[in-house]
C-alpha positions in Angstrom: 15.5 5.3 -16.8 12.1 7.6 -16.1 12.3 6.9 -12.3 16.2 8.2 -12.7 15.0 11.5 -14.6 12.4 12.0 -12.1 15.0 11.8 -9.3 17.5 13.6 -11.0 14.4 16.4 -11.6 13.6 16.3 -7.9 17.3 16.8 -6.9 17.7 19.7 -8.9 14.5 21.5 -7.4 11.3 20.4 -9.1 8.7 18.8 -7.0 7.3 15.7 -8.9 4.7 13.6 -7.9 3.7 10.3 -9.5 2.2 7.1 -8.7 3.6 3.9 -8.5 1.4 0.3 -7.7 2.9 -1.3 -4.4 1.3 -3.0 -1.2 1.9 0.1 1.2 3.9 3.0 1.5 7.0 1.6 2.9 7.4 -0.7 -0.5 8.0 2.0 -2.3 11.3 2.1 -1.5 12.1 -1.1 -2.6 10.3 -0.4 -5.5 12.1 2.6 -6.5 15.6 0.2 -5.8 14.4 -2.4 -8.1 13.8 0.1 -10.6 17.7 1.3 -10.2 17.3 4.4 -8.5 20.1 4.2 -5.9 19.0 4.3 -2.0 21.5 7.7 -1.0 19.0 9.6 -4.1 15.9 8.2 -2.3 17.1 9.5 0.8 18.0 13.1 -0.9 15.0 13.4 -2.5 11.9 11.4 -1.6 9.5 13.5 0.7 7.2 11.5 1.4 5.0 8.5 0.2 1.0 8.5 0.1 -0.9 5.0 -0.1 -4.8 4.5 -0.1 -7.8 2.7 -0.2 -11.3 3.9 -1.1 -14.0 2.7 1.1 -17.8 4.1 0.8 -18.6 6.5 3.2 -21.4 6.6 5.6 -24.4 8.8 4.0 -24.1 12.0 6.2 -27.8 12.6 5.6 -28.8 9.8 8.1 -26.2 9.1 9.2 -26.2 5.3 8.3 -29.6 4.5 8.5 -30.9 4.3 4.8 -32.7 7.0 3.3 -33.7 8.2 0.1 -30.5 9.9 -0.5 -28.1 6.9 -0.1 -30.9 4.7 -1.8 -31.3 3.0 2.0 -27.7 1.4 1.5 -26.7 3.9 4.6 -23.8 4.8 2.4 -23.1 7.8 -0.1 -19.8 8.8 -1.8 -16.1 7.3 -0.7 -13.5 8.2 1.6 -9.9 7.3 1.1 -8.1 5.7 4.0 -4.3 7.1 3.6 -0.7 5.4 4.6 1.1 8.7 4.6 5.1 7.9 5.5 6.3 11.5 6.1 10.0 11.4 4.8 10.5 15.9 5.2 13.0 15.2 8.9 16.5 14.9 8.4 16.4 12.4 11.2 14.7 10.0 8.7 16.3 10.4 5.7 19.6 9.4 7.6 17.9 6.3 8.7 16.4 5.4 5.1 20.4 6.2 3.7 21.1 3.5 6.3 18.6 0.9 6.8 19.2 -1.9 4.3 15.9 -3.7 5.3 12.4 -2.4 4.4 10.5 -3.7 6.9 13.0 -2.7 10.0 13.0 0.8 8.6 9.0 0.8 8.0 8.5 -0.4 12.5 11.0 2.2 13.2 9.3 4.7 11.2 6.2 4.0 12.4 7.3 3.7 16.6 8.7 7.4 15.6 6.0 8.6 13.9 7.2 8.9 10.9 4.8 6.3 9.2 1.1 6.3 9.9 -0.5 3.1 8.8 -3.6 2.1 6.5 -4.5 0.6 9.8 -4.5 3.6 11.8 -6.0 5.4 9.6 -9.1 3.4 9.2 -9.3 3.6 13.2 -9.4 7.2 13.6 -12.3 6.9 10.5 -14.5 4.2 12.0 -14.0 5.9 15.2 -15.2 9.3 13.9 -18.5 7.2 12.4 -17.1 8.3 8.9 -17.5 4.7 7.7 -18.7 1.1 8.4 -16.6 -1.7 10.1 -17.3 -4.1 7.2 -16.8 -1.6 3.9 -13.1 -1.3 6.1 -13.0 -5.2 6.5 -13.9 -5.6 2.8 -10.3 -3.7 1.2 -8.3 -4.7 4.0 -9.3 -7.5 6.0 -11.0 -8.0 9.2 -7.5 -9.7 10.8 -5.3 -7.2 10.2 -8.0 -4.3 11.7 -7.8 -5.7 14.8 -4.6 -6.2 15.2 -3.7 -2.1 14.6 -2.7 -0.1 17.1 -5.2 2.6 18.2 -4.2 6.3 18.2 -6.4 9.3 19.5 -8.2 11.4 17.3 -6.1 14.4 18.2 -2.7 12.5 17.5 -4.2 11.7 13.6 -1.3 12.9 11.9 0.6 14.2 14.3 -1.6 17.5 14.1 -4.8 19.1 15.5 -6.2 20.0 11.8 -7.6 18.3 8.6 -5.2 17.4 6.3 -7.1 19.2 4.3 -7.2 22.8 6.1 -3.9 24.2 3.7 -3.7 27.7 3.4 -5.2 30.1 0.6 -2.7 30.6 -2.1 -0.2 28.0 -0.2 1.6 27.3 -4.0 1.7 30.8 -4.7 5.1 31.1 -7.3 6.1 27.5 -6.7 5.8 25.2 -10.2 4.9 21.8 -9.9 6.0 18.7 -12.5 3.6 16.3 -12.3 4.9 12.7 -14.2 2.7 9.8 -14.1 1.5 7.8 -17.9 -1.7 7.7 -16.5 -3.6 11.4 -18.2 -6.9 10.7 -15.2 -4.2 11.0 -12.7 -2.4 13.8 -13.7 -5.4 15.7 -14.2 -6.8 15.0 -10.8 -3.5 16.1 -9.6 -3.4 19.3 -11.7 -6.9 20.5 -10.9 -5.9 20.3 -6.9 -2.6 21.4 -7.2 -3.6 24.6 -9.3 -6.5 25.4 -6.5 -3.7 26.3 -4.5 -2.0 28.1 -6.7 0.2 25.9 -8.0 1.8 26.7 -11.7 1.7 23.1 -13.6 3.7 20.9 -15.3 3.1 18.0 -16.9 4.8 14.9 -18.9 3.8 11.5 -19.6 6.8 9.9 -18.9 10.6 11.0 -17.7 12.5 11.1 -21.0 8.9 13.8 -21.6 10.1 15.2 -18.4 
């Protein structure tokens, strides 16, 4: 029933974020079917799914090395290694309306660039020096590292900037509803959201919503 009043929310122009516990990004989907929603509302209204793993960054004040700053572990701080399936293109949506099968719609997503994987993403890290080969082998496996496909740096999401780099003022006007039972996450949400300019929103569950 709360994953239905967050749907029915988002069809009717909120934008809700919220967080749910699955293996990757592409499970959400079934996910959200097991929970009732039906697949032609996940289609409509689903924008896109984020999922992440934390690693510990490389300390940037020796790069690696050990030093007093990193306690001579050569690390400092973490980085989050993102799944991001990008659902905005019609193109997709059609194909999410009529792929019955997860996984076949996850490979095609991904050969059209639509999904980029945990994998990938820990590439374009470890090839930046941002973190270690083992701290990425500890969360997800040595195996299934070196089996991921390789993209250029310049192709990480499909742009030339940090995912980051969002314009000044980007939410200026818009409101944001941010559901989720969990109060740390909807802070954390909040406090990034309303840097941008966001107005907030918040409710601890849909029937709050």
């Amino acid at each position: 029933e709360t994953a239905d009043i967050a749907f029915q929310a988002a069809m009717t122009g909120h934008l809700v974020l919220s967080t749910l516990h699955t293996n990757d990004a592409a499970a959400t989907i079934d996910r959200l079917l097991d929970m009732g929603v039906e697949r032609f509302r996940i289609a409509s209204a689903l924008m896109g799914v984020v999922s992440q793993r934390l690693v510990r960054k490389r300390c940037g004040a020796c790069a690696g090395t050990g030093c007093e700053s990193c306690s001579g572990s050569g690390l400092r701080g973490r980085l989050a290694l993102a799944e991001v399936l990008d659902l905005s293109e019609p193109g997709v949506r059609r194909r999410l309306s009529s792929e019955t099968d997860t996984a076949s719609f996850a490979e095609m997503a991904r050969r059209a660039g639509w999904l980029r994987t945990l994998e990938e993403d820990a590439k374009y890290h470890l090839s930046r020096g941002d973190t270690k080969v083992d701290e990425v082998a500890a969360v997800m496996g040595a195996a299934v590292l070196a089996e991921a496909p390789a993209r250029e740096v310049s192709d990480h999401l499909g742009m030339d900037v940090p995912l980051t780099a969002r314009p000044a003022g980007a939410g200026a006007g818009a409101r944001v509803l941010i559901v989720d039972d969990n109060p740390d996450n909807r802070a954390l949400m909040a406090a990034s959201l309303a840097a941008d300019g966001y107005a907030i929103s918040e409710a601890a569950s849909g029937e709050e919503a």
